[in-house]
C-alpha positions as CSV (number, residue, x, y, z in Angstrom):
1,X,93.5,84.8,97.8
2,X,96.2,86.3,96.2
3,X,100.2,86.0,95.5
4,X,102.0,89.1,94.9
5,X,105.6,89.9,94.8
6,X,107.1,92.7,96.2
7,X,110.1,94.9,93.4
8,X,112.7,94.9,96.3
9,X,115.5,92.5,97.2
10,X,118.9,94.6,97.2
11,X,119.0,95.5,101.2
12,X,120.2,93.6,104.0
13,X,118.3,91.6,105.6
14,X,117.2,93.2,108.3
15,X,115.2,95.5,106.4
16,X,112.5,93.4,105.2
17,X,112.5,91.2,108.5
18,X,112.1,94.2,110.6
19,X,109.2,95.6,108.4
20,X,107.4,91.6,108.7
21,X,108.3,91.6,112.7
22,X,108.0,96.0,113.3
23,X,105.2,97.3,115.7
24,X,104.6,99.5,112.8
25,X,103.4,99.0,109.0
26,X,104.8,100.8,106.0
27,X,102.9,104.9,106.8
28,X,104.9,104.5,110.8
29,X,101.6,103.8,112.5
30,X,101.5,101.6,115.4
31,X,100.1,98.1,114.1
32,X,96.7,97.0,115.6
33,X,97.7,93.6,115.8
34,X,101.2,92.3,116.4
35,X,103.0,90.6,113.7
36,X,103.1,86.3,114.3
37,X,105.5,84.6,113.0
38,X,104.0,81.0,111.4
39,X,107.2,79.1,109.7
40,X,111.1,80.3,110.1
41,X,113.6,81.9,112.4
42,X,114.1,86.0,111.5
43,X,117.5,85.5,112.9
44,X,118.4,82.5,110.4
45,X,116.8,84.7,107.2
46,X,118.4,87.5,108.3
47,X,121.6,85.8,108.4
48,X,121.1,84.0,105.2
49,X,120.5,87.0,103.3
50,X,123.7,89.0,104.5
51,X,125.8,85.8,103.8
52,X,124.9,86.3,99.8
53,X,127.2,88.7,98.4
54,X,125.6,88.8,95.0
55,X,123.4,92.2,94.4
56,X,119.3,90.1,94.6
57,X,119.5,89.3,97.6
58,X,115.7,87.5,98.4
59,X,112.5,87.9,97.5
60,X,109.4,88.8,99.4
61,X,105.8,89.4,99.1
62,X,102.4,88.2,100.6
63,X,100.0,85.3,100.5
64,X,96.7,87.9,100.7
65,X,93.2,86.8,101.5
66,X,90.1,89.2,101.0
67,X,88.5,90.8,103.7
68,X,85.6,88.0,103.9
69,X,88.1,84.9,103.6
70,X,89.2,83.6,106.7
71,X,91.5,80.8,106.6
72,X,92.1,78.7,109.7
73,X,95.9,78.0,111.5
74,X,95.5,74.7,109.7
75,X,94.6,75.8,106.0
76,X,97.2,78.9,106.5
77,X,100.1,75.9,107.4
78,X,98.6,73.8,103.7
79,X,99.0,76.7,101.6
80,X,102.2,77.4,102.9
81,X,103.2,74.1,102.3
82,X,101.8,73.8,99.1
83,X,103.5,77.2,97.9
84,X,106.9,75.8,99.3
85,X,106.3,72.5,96.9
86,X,105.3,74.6,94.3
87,X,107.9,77.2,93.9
88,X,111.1,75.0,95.3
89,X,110.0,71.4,93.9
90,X,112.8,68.5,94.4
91,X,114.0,71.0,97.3
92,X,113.9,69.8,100.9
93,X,114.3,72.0,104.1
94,X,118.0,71.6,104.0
95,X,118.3,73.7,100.6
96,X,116.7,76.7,101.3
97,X,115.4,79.4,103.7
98,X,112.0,80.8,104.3
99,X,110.3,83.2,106.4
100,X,106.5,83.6,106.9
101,X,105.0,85.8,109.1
102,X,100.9,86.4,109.5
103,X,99.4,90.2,109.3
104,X,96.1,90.9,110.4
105,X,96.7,94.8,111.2
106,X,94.8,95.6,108.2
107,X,91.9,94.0,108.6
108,X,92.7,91.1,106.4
109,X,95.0,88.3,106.6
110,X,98.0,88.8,104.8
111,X,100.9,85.7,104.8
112,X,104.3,88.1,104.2
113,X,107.2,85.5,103.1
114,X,110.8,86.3,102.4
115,X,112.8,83.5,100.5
116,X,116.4,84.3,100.8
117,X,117.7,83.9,96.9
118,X,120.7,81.2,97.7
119,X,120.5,77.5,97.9
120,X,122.1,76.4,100.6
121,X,125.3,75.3,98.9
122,X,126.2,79.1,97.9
123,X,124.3,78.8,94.6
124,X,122.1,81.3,93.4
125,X,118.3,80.5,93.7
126,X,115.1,82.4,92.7
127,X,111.6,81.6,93.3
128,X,110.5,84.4,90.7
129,X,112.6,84.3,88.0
130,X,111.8,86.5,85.0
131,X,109.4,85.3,82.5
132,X,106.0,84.4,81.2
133,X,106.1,80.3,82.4
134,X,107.3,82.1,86.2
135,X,103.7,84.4,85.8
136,X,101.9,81.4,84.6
137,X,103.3,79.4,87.6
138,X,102.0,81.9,90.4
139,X,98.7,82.5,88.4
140,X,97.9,78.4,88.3
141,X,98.8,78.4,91.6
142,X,96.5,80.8,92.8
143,X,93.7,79.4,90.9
144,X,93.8,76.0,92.2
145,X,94.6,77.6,95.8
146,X,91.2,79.1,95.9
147,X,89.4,76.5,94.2
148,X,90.5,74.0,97.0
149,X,89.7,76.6,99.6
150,X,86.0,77.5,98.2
151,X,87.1,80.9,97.5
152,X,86.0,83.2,94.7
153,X,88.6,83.3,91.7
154,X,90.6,87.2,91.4
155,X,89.3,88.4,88.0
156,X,91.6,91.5,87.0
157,X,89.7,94.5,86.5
158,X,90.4,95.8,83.2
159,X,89.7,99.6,84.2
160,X,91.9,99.8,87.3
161,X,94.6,102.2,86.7
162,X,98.3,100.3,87.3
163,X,99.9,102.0,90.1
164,X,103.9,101.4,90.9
165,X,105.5,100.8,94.6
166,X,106.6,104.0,94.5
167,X,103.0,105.3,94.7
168,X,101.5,103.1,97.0
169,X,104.4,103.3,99.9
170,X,105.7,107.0,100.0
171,X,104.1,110.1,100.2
172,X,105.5,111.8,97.3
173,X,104.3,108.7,95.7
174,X,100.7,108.8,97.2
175,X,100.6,112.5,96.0
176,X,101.4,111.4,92.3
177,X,99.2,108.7,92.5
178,X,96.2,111.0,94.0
179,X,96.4,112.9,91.2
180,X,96.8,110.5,88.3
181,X,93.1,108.5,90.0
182,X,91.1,111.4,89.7
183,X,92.6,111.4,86.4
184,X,91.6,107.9,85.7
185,X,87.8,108.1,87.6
186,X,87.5,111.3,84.5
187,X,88.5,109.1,81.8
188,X,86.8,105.7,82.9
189,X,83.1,107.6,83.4
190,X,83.8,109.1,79.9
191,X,84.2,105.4,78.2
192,X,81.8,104.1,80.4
193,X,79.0,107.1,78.7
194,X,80.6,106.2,74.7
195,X,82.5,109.8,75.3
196,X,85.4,108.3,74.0
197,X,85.7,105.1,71.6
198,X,89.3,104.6,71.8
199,X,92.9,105.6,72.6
200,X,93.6,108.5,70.2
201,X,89.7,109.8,71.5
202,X,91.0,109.2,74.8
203,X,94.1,111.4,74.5
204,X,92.2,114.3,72.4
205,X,90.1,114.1,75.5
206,X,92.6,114.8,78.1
207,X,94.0,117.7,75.6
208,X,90.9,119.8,75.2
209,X,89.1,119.2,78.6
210,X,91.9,118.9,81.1
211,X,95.1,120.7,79.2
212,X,97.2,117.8,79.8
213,X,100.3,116.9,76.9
214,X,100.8,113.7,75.7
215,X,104.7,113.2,75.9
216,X,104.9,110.0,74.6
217,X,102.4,106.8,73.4
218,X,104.0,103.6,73.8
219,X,102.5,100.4,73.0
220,X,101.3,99.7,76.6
221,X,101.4,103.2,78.5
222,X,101.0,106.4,77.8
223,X,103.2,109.7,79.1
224,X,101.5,112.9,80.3
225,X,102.3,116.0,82.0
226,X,100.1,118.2,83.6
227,X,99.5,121.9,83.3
228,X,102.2,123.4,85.2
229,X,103.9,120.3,86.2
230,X,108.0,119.7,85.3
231,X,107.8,116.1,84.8
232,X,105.7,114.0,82.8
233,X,103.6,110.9,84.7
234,X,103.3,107.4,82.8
235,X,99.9,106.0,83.0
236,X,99.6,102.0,82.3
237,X,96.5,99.7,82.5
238,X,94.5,98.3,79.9
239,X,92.6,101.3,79.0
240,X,95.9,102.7,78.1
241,X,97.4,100.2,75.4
242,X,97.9,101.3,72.3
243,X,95.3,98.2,70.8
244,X,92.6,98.5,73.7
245,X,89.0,97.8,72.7
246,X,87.1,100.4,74.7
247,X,83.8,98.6,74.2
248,X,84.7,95.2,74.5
249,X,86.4,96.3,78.1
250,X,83.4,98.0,79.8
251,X,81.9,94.9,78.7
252,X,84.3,92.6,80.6
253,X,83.9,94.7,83.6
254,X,80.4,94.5,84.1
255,X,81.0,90.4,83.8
256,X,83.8,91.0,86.2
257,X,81.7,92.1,89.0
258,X,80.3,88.4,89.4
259,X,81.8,86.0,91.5
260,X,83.2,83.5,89.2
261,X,84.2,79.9,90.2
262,X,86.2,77.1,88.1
263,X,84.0,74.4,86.6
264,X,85.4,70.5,87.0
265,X,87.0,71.0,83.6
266,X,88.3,74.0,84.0
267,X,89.6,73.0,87.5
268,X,91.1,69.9,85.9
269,X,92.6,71.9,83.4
270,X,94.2,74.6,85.9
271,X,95.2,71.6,87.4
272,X,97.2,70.1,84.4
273,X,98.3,73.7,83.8
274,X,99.9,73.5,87.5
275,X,101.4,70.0,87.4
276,X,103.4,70.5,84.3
277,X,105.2,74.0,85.5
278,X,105.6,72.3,88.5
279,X,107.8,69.1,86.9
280,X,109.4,71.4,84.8
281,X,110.6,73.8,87.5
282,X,111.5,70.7,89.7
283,X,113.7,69.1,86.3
284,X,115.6,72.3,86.6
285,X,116.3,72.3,90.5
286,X,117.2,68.8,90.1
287,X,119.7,69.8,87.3
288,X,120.9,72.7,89.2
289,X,121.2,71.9,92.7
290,X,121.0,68.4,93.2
291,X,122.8,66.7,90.5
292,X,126.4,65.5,91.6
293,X,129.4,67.0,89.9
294,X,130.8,63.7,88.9
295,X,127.4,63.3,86.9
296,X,127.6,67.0,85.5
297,X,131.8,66.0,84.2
298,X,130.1,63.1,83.1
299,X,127.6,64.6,81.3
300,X,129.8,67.7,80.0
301,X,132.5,64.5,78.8
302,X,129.6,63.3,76.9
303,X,128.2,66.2,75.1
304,X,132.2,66.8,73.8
305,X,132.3,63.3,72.5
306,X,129.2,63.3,70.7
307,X,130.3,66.9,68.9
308,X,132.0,66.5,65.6
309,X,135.9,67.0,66.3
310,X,138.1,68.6,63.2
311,X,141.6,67.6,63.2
312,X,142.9,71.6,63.0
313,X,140.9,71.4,66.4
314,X,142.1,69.7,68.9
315,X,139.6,68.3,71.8
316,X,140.1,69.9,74.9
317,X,139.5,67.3,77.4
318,X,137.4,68.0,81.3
319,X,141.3,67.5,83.0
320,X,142.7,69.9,81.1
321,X,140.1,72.5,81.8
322,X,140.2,71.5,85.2
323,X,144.0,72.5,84.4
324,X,143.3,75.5,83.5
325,X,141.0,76.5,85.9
326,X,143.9,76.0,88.6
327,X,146.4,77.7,86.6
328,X,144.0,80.5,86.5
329,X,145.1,84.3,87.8
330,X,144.2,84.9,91.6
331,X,141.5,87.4,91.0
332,X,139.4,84.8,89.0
333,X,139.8,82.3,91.5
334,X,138.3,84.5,94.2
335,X,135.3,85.7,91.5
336,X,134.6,81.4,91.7
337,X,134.4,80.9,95.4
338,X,132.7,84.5,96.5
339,X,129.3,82.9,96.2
340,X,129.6,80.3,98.5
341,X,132.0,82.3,101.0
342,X,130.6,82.6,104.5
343,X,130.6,85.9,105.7
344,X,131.5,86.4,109.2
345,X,129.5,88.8,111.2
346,X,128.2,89.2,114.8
347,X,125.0,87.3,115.2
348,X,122.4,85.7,117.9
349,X,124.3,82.4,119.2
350,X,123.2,79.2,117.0
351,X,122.4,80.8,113.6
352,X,126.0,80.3,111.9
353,X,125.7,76.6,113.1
354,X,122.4,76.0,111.7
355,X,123.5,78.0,108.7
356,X,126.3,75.2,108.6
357,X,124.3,72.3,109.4
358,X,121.6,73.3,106.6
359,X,124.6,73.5,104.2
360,X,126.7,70.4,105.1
361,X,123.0,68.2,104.9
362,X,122.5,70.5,101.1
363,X,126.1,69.1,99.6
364,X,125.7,65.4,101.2
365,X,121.7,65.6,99.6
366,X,123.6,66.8,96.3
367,X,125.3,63.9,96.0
368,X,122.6,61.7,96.9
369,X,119.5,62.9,95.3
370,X,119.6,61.3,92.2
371,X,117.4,58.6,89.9
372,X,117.7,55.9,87.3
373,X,117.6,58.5,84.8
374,X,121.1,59.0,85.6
375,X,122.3,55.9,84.6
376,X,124.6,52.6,86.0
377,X,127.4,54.5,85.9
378,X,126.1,57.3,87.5
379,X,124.5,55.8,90.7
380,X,127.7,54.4,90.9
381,X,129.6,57.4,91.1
382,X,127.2,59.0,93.4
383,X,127.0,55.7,95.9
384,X,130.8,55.8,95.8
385,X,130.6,59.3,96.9
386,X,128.2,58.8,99.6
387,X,130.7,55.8,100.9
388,X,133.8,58.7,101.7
389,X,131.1,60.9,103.6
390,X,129.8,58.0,105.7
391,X,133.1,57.2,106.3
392,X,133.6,61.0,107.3
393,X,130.8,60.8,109.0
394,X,131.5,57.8,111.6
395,X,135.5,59.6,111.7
396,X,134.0,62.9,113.0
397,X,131.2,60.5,115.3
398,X,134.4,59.5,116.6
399,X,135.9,62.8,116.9
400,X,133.6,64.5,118.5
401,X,134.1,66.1,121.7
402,X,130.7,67.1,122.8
403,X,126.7,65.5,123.3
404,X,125.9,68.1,120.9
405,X,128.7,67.4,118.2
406,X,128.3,63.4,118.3
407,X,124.5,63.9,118.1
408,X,124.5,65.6,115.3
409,X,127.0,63.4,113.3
410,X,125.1,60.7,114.0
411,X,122.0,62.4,112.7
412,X,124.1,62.8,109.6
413,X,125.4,59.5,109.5
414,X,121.8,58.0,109.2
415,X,120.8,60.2,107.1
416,X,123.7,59.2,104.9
417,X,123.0,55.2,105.3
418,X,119.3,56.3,104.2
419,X,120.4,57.8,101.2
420,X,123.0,54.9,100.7
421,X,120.1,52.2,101.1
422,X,118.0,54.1,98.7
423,X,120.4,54.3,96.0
424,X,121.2,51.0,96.0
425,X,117.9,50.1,95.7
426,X,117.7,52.1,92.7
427,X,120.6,50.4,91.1
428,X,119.3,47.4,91.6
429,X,116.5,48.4,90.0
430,X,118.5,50.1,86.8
431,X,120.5,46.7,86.4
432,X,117.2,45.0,86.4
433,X,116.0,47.2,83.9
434,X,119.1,46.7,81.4
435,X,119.4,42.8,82.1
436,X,115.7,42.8,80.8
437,X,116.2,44.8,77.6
438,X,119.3,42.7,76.7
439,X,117.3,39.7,76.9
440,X,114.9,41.3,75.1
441,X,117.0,42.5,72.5
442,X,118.7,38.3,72.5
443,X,114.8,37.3,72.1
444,X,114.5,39.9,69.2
445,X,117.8,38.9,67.2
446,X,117.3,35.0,67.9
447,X,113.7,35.6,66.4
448,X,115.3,37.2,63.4
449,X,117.6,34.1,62.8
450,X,114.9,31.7,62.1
């Protein structure tokens, strides 16, 4: 099993659901078993996604299992469930949208998913942010994924030839890429036989044998053009890095071809690996999407206090920017609230309303999903905020003018007392903690007395 990440994102959401839901893959031939969808509503992502007005719009890829792993319904729904915790940890259901649909039309089972890139309060949300610790996190995922499932770990092979989108999907593509293996197959048979001991071997190779120029050597690709061709082709891989250890790669290869399996330690190691990008990943969500804004003033009012304050500069307190901010020009204004704007467009009955319902549960959660760490005054804040929306809760109960409408504020409303009972709780438990460590500290200075 396999993650991988699809380089797309920018379209509206129909694209990419109607490619997961189509009769027909990628090439426009008829599938040879229908698409089944296994978690989400294609209406609701598609919706989702055209609300975002920002350029990313989601992200997509597949869960991929080899041709000789067959998962069953049950372990398909677990690592769904498990990826979910893993790339959106501290998140529940009401923060963000997902799509997963089953493929089996190539003879494999593939899990395509498309995670719309907005948490459900309007701000922006990515499950594969840029960076080494993101790659790390999908890799240590996919290691401990197989492990549990008794599957085989995915060893890279260091002689495959990296190939782009572009080449796998569209036929001017597949016609580049045609080429530039035959290219490869010459070149790997030639290191395989000691023909050629490293790169600048490699590329007086391809000069005297095949008549192909070498544009341009970077430090993990290199640039050729072929006889008679307008345009150069990069070539990437390991075979084409500028510090590449012919030798010590056919080596790795022939290792490669053996099934290899994680040892207790190692397992336990993956696992430590996976725990801590996970609690890192969910500090940030917390920080991001769940923290209330009275906490972040707070916060923000702290961080000014504690910098050093000259007198030639005066300190700009949070009501003055808050001053500013409403004083600012109209066009700024509108740049702050496009994120979180609902776009109005015409769509299957019930998606706006869930759309709504997802978002009204996100900003009650924000306010509500907090811990000690936050401090007295902090749960405080947030249980005084939870107080005005129960209290706007049992006013629109009382509003309502339909089943429907007084069912679901009542949902809400016991969802809010849940939240209220459980922060109490931890107050409680954070007055506890301080009434301990000032009797502690009274035990400590009486002590030093005698």
């Amino acid at each position: 099993m396999i993650v991988r990440v699809f380089n797309a994102g920018i379209s509206r959401g129909e694209s990419p659901v109607n490619y997961l839901m189509g009769d027909r893959d990628h090439t426009g031939q008829p599938r040879s078993v229908a698409p089944e969808i296994i978690e989400g509503n294609p209406d609701l992502t598609v919706a989702v996604i055209n609300s975002i007005q920002r350029k990313h719009k989601y992200v997509s890829g597949a869960i991929a299992f080899r041709d000789n792993e067959q998962p069953t319904r049950e372990q398909m729904r677990e690592v769904i469930r498990s990826f979910k915790q893993t790339m959106c940890p501290g998140l529940g259901p009401e923060h963000f949208n997902s799509l997963f649909v089953l493929h089996r039309d190539k003879g494999n089972t593939e899990i395509h998913f498309i995670v719309p890139m907005t948490e459900m309060t309007g701000k922006r949300m990515n499950i594969h942010p840029p960076g080494q610790q993101n790659i790390r996190l999908y890799e240590a995922f996919t290691q401990v994924s197989n492990h549990r499932l008794g599957y085989a770990q995915v060893v890279p092979d260091p002689l495959k030839l990296a190939l782009s989108d572009f080449e796998r999907y569209t036929a001017d593509g597949k016609r580049d890429r045609s080429n530039k293996l035959y290219l490869h197959r010459r070149l790997t048979k030639a290191i395989r036989t000691g023909q050629i001991a490293d790169r600048d071997q490699l590329c007086d190779f391809l000069s005297s044998e095949y008549g192909v120029e070498i544009t341009r050597k970077g430090q993990d690709y290199l640039s050729m053009k072929f006889p008679g061709a307008a345009k150069a082709k990069r070539f990437r891989g390991p075979l084409y890095r500028a510090d590449a250890d012919y030798r010590q790669i056919v080596i790795q290869a022939r290792d490669n071809r053996q099934e290899h399996r994680l040892s207790p330690t190692e397992y336990r190691q993956v696992q430590d690996t996976l725990r801590q990008l996970v609690e890192a990943r969910r500090q940030f969500n917390v920080s991001a999407y769940l923290m209330p804004r009275v906490l972040r003033s707070q916060r923000l009012q702290q961080r000014q206090q504690q910098q050093p304050q000259t007198v030639s500069q005066p300190t700009i307190t949070i009501k003055e920017n808050i001053m500013k901010a409403k004083n600012a020009p109209p066009a700024v204004a509108h740049q702050q609230t496009t994120d979180s704007s609902p776009v109005r467009f015409g769509d299957k009955p019930g998606v706006m309303k869930t759309i709504k319902m997802m978002r009204d549960q996100a900003v009650t959660g924000d306010r509500a999903n907090m811990t000690s760490d936050f401090g007295i005054g902090g749960l405080m804040a947030g249980l005084s905020d939870i107080e005005s929306n129960i209290n706007a809760a049992v006013a629109e109960m009382n509003s309502a003018r339909s089943p429907e409408q007084k069912a679901s504020a009542e949902r809400k409303l016991m969802a809010l007392m849940e939240r209220k009972r459980r922060m109490e709780l931890q107050l409680a438990q954070a007055r506890q903690r301080q009434l301990n460590m000032g009797s502690g500290a009274a035990r400590i200075s009486g002590g030093g007395k005698h």
